[in-house]
N, C-alpha and C positions, 0 to 999 in steps of 0.2 A: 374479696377485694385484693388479696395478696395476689392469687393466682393472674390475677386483670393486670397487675402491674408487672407481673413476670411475663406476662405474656408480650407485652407491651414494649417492655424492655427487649425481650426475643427478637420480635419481629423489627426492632432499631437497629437493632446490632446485623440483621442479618442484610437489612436495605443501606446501610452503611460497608457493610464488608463488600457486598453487588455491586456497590460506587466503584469502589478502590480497585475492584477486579475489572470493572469497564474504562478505567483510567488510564490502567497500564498496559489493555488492550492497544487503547487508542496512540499513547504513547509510541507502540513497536510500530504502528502502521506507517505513525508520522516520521519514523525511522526508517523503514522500507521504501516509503515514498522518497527520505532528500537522498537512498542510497543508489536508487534506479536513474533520478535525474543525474546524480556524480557520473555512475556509468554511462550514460547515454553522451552529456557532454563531452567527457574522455572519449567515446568513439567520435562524433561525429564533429564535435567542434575542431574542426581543420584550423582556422585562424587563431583559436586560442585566446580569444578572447572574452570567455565565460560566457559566450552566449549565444545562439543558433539563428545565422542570419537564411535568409530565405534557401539561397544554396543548400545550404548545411540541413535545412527540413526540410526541400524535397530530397536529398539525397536517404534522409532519414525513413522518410515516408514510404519511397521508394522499395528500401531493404526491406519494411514492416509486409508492403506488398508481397512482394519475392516468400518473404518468410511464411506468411499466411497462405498462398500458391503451394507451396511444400510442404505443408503441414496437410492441405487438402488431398494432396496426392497419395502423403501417407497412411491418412484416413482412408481412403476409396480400399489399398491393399489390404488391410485388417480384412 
């Protein structure tokens, strides 16, 4: 009976510690994410306005293209 409860105990502690490590996983992403949109507005929002009016996303989309074209080019020389 002891062992059932040790065991039990075990297996609590170790899907609680899993939580905690997928918490602060998620945590850094959502930190990754609002630090890619900071930069991306600092490039592209020209009016400075906090926010990306059509202008401002094709010009963005644009470079994304360009970027993705040169990335293919460098692939093909490998």
């Amino acid at each position: 009976m002891k062992k059932l409860v040790l065991i039990a105990v075990a297996a609590s502690m170790v899907t609680g510690l899993t939580s905690i490590s997928r918490a602060a996983d998620d945590g850094g992403a959502k930190k990754d994410k609002a630090a890619r949109h900071a930069e991306l507005l600092k490039k592209y929002d020209k009016n400075g306005d906090g926010k990306l009016d059509e202008s401002e996303k094709a010009a963005m989309k644009e470079d994304q293209k360009k970027h993705k074209k040169d990335g293919d080019k460098k692939e093909e020389t490998k």
